[in-house]
C-alpha positions in Angstrom: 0.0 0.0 0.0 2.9 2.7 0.9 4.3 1.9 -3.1 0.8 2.7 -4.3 0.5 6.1 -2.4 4.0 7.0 -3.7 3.8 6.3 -7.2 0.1 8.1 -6.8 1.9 11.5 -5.0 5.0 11.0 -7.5 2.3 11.4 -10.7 0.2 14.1 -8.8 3.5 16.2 -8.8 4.4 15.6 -12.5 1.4 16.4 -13.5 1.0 19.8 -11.5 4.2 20.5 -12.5 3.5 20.2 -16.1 0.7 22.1 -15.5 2.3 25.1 -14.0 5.1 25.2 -17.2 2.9 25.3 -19.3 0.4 27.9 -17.8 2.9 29.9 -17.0 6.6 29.3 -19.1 5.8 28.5 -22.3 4.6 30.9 -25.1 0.8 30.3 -26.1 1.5 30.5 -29.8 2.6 26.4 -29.2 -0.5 25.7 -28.5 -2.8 27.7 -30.4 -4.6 26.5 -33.3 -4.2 26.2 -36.9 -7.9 26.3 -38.0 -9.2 30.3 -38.8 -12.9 30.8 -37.2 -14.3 33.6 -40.1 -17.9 33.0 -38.1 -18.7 33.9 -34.6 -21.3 31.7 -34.3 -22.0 29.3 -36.5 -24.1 30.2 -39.6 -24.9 33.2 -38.4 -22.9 36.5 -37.5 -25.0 37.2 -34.6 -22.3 39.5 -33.1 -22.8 37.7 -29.7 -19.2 37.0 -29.0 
């Protein structure tokens, strides 16, 4: 049981850790996307966004 709460704090950590780099340390422009939205909402332009 101690191994299993380990390896479970031992993840937990990477992955805040991951989080907080890329939140904070890495530019946004690797992670935006390719795709162009030319419509705010769908079919319509409703001019809600």
């Amino acid at each position: 049981m101690d191994i299993l709460q380990h390896t479970l704090v031992y993840i937990t950590l990477i992955l805040s850790i991951g989080y907080i780099v890329k939140k904070f340390f890495l530019p946004k422009s690797l992670f935006a996307s390719k795709k162009s939205h030319t419509k705010a909402c769908g079919q319509h332009d409703c001019g809600c966004h």
